[in-house]
VEXDREN-2710 file (C-alpha; in Angstrom, 1 decimal):
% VEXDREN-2710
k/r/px/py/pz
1/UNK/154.3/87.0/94.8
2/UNK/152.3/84.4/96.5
3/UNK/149.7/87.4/96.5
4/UNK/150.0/87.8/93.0
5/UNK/149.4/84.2/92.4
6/UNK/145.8/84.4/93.9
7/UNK/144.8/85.7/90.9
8/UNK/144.3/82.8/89.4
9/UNK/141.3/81.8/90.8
10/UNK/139.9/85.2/89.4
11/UNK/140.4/83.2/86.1
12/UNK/137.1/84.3/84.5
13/UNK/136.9/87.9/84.5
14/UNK/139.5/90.3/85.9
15/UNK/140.5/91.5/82.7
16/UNK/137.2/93.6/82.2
17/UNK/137.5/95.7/84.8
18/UNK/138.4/99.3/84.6
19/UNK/140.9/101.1/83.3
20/UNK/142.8/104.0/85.3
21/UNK/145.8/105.0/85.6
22/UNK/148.2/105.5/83.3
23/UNK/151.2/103.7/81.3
24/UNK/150.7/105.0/78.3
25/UNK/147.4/107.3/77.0
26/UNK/145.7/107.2/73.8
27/UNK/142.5/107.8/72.0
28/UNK/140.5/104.7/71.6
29/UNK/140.8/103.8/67.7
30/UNK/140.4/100.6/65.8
31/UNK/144.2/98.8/65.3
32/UNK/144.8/96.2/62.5
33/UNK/146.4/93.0/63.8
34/UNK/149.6/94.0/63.3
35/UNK/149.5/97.3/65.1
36/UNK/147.5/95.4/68.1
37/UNK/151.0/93.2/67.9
38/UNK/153.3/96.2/67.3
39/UNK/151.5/97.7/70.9
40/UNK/151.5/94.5/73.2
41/UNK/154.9/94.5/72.3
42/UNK/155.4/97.5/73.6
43/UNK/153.3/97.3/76.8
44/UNK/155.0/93.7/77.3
45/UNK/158.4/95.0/78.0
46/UNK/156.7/97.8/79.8
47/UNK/154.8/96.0/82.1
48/UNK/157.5/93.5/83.0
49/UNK/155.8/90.9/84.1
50/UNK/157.2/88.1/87.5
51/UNK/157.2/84.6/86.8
52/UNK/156.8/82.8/89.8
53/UNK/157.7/78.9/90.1
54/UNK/154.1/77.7/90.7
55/UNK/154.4/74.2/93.3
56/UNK/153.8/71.0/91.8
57/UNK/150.3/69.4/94.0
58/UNK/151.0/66.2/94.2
59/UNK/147.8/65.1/96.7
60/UNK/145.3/66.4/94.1
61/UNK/142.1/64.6/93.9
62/UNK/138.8/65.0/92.2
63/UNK/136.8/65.0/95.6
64/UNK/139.1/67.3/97.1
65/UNK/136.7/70.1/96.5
66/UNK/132.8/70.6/95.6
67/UNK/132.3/70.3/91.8
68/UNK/128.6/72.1/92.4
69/UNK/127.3/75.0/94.5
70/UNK/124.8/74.2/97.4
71/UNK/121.2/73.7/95.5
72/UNK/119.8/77.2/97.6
73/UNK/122.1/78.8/94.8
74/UNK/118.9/78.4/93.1
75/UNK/116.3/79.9/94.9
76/UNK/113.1/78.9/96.2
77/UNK/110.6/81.6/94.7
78/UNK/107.4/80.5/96.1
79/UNK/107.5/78.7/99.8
80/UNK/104.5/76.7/100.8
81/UNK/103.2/76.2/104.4
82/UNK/101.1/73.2/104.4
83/UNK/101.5/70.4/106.5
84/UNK/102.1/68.3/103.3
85/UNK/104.7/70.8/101.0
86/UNK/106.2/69.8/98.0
87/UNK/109.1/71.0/96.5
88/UNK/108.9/71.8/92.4
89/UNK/112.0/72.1/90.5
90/UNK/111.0/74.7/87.4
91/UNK/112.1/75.9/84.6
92/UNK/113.4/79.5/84.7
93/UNK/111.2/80.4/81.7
94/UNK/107.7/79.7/84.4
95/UNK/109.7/80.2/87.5
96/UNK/111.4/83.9/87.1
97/UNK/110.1/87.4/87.2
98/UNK/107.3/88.6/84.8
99/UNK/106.0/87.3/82.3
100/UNK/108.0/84.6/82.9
101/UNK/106.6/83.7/86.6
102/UNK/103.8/81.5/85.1
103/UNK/104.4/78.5/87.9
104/UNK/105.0/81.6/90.5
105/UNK/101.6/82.6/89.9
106/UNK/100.1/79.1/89.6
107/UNK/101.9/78.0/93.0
108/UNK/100.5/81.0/95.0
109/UNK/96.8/80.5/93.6
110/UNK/96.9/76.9/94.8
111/UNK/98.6/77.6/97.8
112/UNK/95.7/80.0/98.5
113/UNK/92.7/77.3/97.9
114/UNK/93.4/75.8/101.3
115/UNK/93.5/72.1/99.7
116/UNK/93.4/68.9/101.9
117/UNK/95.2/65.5/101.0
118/UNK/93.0/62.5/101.2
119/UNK/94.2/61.8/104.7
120/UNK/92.9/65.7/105.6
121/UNK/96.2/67.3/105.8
122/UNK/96.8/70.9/104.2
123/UNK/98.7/70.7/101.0
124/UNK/100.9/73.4/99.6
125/UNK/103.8/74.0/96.6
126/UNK/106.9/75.4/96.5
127/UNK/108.9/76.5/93.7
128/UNK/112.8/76.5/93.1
129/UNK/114.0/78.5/89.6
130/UNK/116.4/76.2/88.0
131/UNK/117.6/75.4/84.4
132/UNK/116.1/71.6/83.3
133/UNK/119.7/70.7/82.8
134/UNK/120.5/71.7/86.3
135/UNK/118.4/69.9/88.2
136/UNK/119.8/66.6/85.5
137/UNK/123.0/67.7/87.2
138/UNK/122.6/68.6/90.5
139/UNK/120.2/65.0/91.0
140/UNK/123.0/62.9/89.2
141/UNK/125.8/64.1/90.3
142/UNK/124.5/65.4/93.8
143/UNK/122.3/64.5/96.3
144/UNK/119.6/67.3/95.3
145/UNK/115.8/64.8/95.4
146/UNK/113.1/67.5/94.2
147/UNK/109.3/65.9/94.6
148/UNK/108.5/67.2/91.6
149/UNK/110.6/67.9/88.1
150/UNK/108.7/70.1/85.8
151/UNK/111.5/70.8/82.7
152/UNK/110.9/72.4/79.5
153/UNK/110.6/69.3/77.6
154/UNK/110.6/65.6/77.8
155/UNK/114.4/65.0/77.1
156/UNK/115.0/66.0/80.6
157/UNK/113.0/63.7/82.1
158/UNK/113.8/60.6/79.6
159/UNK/117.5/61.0/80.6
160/UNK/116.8/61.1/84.3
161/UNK/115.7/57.7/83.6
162/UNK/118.5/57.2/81.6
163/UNK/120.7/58.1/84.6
164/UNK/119.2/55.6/86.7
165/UNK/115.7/57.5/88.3
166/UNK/112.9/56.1/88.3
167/UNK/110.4/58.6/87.2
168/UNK/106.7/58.9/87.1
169/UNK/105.4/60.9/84.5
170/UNK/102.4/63.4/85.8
171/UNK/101.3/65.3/82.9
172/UNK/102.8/65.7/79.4
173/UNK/101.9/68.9/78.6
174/UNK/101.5/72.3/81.2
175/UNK/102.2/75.0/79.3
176/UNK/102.5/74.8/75.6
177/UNK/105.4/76.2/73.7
178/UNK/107.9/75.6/71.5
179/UNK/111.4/76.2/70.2
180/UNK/112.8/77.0/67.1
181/UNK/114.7/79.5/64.7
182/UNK/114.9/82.8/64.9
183/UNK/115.9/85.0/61.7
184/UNK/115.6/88.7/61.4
185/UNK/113.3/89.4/58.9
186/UNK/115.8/90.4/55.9
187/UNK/117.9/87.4/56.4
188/UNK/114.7/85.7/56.3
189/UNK/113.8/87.4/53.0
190/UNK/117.2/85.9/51.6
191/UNK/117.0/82.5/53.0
192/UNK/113.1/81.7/51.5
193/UNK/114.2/83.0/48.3
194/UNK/117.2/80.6/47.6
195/UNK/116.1/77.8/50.1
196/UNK/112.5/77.9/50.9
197/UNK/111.3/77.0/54.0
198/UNK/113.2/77.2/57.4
199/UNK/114.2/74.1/58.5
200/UNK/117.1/73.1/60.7
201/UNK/118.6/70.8/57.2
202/UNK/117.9/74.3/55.1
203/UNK/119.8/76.5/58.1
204/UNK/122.4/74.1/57.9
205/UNK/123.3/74.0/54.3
206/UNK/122.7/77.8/53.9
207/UNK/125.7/78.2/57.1
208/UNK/128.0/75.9/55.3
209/UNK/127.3/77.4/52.2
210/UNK/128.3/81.1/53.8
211/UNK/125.1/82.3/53.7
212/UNK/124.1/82.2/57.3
213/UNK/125.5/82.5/61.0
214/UNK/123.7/80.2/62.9
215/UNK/124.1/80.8/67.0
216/UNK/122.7/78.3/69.3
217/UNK/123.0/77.5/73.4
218/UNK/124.6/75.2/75.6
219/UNK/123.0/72.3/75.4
220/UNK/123.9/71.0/79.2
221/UNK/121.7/73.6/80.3
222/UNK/119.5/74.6/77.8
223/UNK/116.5/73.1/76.9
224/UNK/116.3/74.9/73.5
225/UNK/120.3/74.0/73.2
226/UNK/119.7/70.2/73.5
227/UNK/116.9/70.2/71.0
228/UNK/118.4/72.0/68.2
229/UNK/121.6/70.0/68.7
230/UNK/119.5/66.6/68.2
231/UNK/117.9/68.1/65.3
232/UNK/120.9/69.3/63.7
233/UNK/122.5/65.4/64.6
234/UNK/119.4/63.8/63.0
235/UNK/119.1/66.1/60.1
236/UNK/123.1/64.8/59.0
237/UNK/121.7/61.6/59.6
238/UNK/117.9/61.2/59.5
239/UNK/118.0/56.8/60.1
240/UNK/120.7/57.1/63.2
241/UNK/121.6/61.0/64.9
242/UNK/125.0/59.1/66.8
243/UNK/126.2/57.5/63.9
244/UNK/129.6/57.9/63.1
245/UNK/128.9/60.2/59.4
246/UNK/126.2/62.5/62.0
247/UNK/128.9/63.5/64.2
248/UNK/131.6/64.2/61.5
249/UNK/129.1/66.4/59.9
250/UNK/128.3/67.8/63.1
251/UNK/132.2/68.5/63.6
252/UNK/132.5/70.0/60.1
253/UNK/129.7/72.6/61.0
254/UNK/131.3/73.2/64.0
255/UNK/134.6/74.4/62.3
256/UNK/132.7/77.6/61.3
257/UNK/130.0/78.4/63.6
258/UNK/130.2/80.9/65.8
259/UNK/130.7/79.7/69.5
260/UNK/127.9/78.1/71.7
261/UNK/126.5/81.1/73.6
262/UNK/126.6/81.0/77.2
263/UNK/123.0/81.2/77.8
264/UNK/120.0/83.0/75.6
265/UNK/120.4/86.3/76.9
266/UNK/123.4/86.6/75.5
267/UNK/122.3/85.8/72.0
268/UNK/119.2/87.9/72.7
269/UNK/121.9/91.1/73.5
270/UNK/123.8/90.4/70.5
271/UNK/121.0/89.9/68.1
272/UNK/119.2/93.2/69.2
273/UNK/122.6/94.9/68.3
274/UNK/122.7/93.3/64.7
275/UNK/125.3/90.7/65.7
276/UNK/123.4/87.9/65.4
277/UNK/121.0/87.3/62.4
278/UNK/119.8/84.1/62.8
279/UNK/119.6/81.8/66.5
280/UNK/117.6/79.3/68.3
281/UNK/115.2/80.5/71.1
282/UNK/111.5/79.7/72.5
283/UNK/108.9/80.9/71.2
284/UNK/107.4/81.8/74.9
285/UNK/110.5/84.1/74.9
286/UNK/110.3/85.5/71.7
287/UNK/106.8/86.5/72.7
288/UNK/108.3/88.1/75.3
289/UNK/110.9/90.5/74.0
290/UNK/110.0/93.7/71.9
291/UNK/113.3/94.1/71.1
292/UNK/112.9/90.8/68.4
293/UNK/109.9/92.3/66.9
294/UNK/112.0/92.9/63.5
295/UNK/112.7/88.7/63.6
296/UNK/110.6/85.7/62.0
297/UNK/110.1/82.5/64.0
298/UNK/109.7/79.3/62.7
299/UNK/109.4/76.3/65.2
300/UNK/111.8/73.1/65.1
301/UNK/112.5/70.0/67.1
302/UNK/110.8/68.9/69.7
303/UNK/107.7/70.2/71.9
304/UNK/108.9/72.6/74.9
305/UNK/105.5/71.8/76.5
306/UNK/106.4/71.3/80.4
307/UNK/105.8/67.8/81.2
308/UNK/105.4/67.1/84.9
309/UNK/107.6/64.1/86.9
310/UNK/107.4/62.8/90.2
311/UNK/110.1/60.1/91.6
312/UNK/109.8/56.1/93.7
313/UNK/111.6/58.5/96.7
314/UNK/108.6/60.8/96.9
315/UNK/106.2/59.5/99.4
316/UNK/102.4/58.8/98.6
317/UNK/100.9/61.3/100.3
318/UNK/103.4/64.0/98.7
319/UNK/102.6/62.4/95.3
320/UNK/98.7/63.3/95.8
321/UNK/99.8/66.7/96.6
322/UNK/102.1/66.1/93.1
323/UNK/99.2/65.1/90.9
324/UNK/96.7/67.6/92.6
325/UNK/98.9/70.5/91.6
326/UNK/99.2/69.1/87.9
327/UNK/95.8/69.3/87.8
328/UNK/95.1/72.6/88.7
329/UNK/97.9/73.7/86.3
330/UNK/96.3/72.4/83.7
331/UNK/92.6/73.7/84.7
332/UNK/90.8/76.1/82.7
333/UNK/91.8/79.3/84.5
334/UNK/95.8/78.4/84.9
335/UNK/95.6/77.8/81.2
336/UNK/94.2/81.2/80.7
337/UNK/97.3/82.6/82.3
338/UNK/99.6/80.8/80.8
339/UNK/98.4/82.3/77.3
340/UNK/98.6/85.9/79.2
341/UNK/102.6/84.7/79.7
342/UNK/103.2/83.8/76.3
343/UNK/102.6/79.9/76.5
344/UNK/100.4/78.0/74.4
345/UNK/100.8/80.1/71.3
346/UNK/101.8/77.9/68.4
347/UNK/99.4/74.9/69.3
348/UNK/99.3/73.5/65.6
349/UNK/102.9/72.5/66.0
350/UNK/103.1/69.0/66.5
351/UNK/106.6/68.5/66.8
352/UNK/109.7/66.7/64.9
353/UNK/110.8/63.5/66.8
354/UNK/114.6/63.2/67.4
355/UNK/114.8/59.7/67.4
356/UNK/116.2/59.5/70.7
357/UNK/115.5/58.1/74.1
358/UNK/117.0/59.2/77.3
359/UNK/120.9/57.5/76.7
360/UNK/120.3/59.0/73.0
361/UNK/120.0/62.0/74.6
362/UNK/123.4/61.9/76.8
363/UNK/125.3/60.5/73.9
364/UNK/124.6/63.3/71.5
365/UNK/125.6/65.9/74.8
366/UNK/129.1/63.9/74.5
367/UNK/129.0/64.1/70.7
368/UNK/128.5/68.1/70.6
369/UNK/131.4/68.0/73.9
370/UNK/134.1/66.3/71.8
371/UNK/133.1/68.4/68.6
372/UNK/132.2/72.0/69.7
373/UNK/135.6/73.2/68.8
374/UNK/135.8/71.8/65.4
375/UNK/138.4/69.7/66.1
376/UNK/140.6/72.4/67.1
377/UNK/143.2/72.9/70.3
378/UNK/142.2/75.8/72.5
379/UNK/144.7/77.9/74.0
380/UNK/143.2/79.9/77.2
381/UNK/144.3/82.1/79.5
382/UNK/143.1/82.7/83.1
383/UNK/143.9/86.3/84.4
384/UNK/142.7/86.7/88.1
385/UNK/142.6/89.6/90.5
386/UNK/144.5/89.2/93.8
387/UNK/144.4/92.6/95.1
388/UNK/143.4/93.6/98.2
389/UNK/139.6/93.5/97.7
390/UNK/139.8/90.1/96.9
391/UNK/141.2/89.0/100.5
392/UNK/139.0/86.5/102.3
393/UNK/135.9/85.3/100.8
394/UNK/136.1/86.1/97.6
395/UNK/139.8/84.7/97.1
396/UNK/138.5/81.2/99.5
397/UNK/135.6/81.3/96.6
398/UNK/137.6/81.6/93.5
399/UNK/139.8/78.9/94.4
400/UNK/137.5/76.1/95.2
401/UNK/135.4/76.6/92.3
402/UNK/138.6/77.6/90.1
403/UNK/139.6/74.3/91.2
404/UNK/136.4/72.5/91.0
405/UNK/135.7/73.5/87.2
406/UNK/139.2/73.0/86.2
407/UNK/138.2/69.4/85.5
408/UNK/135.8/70.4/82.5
409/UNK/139.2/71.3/80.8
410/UNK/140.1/69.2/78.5
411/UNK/143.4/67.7/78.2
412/UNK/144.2/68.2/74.6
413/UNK/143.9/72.2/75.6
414/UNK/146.4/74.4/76.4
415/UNK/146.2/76.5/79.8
416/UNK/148.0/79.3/81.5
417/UNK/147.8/81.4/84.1
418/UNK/148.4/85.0/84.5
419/UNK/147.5/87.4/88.8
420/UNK/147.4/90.6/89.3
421/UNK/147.6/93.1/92.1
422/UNK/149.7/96.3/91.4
423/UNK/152.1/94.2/89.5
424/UNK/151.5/91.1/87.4
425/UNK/152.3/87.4/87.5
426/UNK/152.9/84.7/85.6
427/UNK/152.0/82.1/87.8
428/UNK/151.7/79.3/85.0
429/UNK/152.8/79.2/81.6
430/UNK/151.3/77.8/78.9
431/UNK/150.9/73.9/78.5
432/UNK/149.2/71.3/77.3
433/UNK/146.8/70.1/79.9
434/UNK/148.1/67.0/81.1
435/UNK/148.8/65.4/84.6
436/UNK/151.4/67.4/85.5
437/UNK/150.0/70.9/83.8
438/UNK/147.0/70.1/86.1
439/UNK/149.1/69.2/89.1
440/UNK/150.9/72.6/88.7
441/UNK/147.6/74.7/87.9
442/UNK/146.2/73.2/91.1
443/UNK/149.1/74.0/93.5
444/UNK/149.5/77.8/92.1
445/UNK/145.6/78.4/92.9
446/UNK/146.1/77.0/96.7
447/UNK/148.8/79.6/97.1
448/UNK/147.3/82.4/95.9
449/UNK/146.9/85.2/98.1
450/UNK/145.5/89.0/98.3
451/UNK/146.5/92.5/98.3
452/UNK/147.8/95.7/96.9
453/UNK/146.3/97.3/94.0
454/UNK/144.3/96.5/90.6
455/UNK/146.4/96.7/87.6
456/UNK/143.6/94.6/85.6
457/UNK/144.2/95.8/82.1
458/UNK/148.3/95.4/82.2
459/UNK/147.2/92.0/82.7
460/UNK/145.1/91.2/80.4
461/UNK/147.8/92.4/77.6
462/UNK/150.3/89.8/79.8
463/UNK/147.7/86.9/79.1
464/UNK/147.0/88.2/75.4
465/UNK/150.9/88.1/74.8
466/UNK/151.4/84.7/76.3
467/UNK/148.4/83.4/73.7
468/UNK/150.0/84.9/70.6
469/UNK/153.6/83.2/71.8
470/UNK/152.0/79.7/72.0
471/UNK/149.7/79.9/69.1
472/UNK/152.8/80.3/67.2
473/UNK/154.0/76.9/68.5
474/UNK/150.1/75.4/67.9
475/UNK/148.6/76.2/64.6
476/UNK/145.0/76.6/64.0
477/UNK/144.2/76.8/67.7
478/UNK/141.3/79.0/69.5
479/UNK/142.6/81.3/71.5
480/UNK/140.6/82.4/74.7
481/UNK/141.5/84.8/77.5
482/UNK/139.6/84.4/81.0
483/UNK/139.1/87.5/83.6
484/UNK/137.9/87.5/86.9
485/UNK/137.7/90.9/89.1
486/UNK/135.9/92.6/92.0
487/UNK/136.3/95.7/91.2
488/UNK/137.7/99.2/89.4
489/UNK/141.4/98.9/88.1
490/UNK/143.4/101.9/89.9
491/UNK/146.7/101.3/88.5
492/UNK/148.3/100.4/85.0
493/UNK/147.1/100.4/81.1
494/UNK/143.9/101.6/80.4
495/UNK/141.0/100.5/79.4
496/UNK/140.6/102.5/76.1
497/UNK/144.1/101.5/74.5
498/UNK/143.5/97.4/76.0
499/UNK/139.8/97.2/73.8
500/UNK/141.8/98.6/70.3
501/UNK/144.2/96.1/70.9
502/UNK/141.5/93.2/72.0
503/UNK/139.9/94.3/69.0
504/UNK/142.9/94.2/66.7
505/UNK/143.7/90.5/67.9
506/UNK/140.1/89.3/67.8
507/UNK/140.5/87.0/70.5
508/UNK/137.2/86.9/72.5
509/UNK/137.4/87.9/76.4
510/UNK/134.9/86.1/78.8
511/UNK/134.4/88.4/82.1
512/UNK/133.7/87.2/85.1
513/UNK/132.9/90.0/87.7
514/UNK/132.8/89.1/90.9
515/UNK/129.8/90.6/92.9
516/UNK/129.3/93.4/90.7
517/UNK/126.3/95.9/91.4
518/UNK/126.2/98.0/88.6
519/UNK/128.1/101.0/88.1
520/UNK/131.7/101.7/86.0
521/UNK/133.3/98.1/86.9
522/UNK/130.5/96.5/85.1
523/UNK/130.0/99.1/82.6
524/UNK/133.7/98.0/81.7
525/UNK/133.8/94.5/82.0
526/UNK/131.1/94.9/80.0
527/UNK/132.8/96.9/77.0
528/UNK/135.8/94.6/77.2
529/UNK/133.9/91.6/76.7
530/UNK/131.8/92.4/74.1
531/UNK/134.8/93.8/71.7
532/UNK/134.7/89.8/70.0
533/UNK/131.2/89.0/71.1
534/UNK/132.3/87.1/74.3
535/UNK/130.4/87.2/77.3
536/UNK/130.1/88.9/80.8
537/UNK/128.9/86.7/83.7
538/UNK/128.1/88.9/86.8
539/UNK/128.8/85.7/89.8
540/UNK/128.7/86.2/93.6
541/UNK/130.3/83.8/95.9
542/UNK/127.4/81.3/96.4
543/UNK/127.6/80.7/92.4
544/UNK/130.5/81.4/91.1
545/UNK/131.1/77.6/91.2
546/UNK/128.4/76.7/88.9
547/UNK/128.9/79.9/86.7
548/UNK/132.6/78.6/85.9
549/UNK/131.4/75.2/85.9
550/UNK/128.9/76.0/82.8
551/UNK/131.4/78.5/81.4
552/UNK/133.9/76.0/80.8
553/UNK/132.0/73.3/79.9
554/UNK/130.9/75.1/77.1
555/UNK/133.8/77.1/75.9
556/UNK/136.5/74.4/77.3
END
């Protein structure tokens, strides 16, 4: 049983994995909500799920484990070799693969030109990918001291200052771009013709009116998150965006939006399969994907144009090598390449002010934090995978950051927890999140342990049960079921019969696959997950803290 409680610390994802073996066989078929209830029913007593008594953790503390993954979680792309390096923290949409590997590119040409710093020392870049609200994160609540912060716009750096940094801006501008709405090109059709033109205010009143689905990103980690969020704030309040009638408007909106996406690509997936009709993105990105070619963009917000800071803890000499980077970004023939990558594009934009400075900025984070549910309780389950493939490592892993991001949970929530191996557990059942819920969570994670077989899908209809008991007990809740897995299931219900009754409930599934390379576990994960337009996240041990971490924060 102890085995069985490991699962826990799977709590994102095992639920997708895949579906063997055999209870009961069917043909995969769309249910109603009744028939999804009539047939967890039935697989309930089947399964027959353990409770365990899960021991209460008295010691617990906050510091006990590491709320954030070492900083080489995000990797260094370009590595200089002068006697005078700096460091660059980028934004992924200049630091990642083609086209969007703009700073790559720019780092490696002036690494090449064999520069000198005034004192005759070689000076060389290097470049780590990482979202702008990462490095906010990992520099105020770490110990992470880039030499240079280059984020996708100027919020970022304002609330570093904000924070307590004292920054030194290099350059406002780098690369050009913008962010804004994106509307396939019917819906866009519709909206000009009853509302004119696209504005965040016009999106607005045509989602609360029902004409519209409006899908935007975290806006902890996005850059194009955090804009729209302060234009949507200062558009239900144009003289003050914190006021008290902004973020009761904001909360009203909230009560029927769709949930914050996870990141972009996952709004990018579901809009190419007609999900989505109308989300936020950057326009460099847009550029970028074929697959949007049948959307309209319009820009909003605030300028994403790469402004350059440097910090008081960076040394002179480094800070030459700073500014003399800057300004061979911004030379003739970097610029040239940035346009080739997408940048620069919609130049005529000048931008719409938020209103904000860098505490604004932080406060209307905590605004969209207490209001993202619309006021609403969530009840989530955590299923985990203890089986045998998840001894060592991967269990260690799943338990710290388990652990860790458990304190981005709310306590007006309602949490359970639900391991797996051949047979399944219910190590915790559902509660309010208080002291004591948390105390109890905490010691069934520590005791969790691995081995036997994978009977993921008999557990996800455990935790799916246990959310339609308590929802009964808390009306209007969210409900929310959490999987985290390894690998194939090879024991239990199948896949096929667990999506009709997924379906049938319409409660979303976010996967969590743990070191997953492809092949028929993702595939499935992947099927399971997208049944309610949740999400799969495909983590490996060195970021699986940080990928709960944002998970939670933004669904939690």
């Amino acid at each position: 049983m102890r085995k069985v409680v490991a699962a826990i610390t799977a709590v994102a994802t095992a639920v997708c994995l895949a579906g063997c073996g055999g209870m009961m066989e069917s043909d995969e078929k769309a249910y109603s909500p009744e028939e999804s209830m009539k047939e967890l029913e039935a697989y309930y007593s089947e399964i027959a799920p353990i409770q365990t008594e899960p021991p209460l953790d008295i010691y617990q503390t906050e510091d006990e484990v590491t709320v954030l993954a070492d900083i080489d979680t995000f990797p260094i792309v370009v590595t200089g070799n002068g006697q005078v390096d700096i460091e660059v923290a980028a934004a992924t949409e200049m630091s990642a693969k083609a086209p969007d590997d703009w700073m790559v590119e720019a780092a490696e040409s002036f690494n090449r030109q064999g520069l000198t710093t005034s004192g005759g020392r070689t000076a060389s870049v290097s470049v780590r990918k990482i979202t702008s609200g990462e490095v906010l994160t990992y520099m105020s609540e770490g110990n992470y001291r880039p030499d240079v912060y280059a984020p996708s716009n100027s919020a970022w750096g304002e609330m570093l200052s904000a924070s307590g940094f004292k920054v030194k801006k290099l350059a406002d501008r780098i690369a050009g771009n913008t962010a804004g709405i994106l509307m396939e090109k019917k819906t866009y059709e519709d909206y000009k013709s009853k509302y004119g033109e696209v504005t965040v205010k016009g999106v607005l009143e045509a989602s609360l009116a029902g004409d519209l689905t409006f899908a935007y990103t975290n806006p902890y980690t996005s850059s194009t998150g955090l804009n729209i969020l302060t234009a949507m704030l200062a558009s239900f309040d144009e003289k003050d965006p914190l006021s008290p009638e902004a973020s009761q408007k904001l909360l009203d909106y909230q009560r029927q939006s769709p949930p914050v996406a996870y990141t972009t690509s996952v709004l990018r997936e579901q809009a190419s399969k007609g999900i989505i009709k109308a989300m936020v993105m950057e326009e460099q990105a847009y550029h970028n994907t074929p697959e949007l070619k049948n959307f309209v963009y319009t820009p909003a917000g605030i300028r994403h144009d790469h402004p350059v800071y440097t910090f008081d803890f960076v040394d002179s000499e480094k800070q030459e090598v700073a500014e003399m980077f800057t300004e061979y970004c911004q030379s003739d023939k970097m610029q040239k390449l940035a346009e080739d990558k997408g940048f620069n594009l919609h130049d005529d934009y000048k931008g719409q002010e938020s209103g904000l400075d860098g505490a604004g900025y932080i406060s209307a984070q905590k605004i969209w934090k207490a209001s993202k549910d619309g006021g609403r309780p969530i009840i989530a389950v955590f299923v985990s995978d203890v089986s045998g493939s998840m001894d060592g490592l991967p269990l260690n892993s799943l338990k710290e950051s388990l652990l860790a991001s458990s304190k981005y949970i709310g306590s007006d929530h309602y949490i359970g927890l639900v391991s797996y191996n051949d047979q399944v557990y219910i190590d915790l059942p559902i509660e309010q999140f208080d002291a004591t819920q948390r105390a109890y969570f905490s010691g069934a994670v520590k005791s969790l342990t691995a081995s036997g077989g994978t009977a993921t899908y008999s557990a996800v209809l455990v935790g799916l049960k246990m959310l339609e008991d308590k929802a009964k007990e808390v009306p209007d809740a969210k409900l929310m079921l959490f999987v985290l897995s390894d690998g194939d299931a090879n024991t239990g219900v199948k896949l096929s019969r667990t999506v009709s009754i997924v379906g049938g409930l319409d409660i979303p599934v976010y996967a969590i696959g743990y070191n997953l390379n492809g092949g028929s576990a993702e595939d499935q994960l992947k099927e399971l997950s997208s049944v309610n337009e949740a999400a799969l996240i495909n983590a490996g041990s060195e970021d699986i803290v940080n990928q709960l971490r944002n998970l939670f924060n933004v669904q939690l």
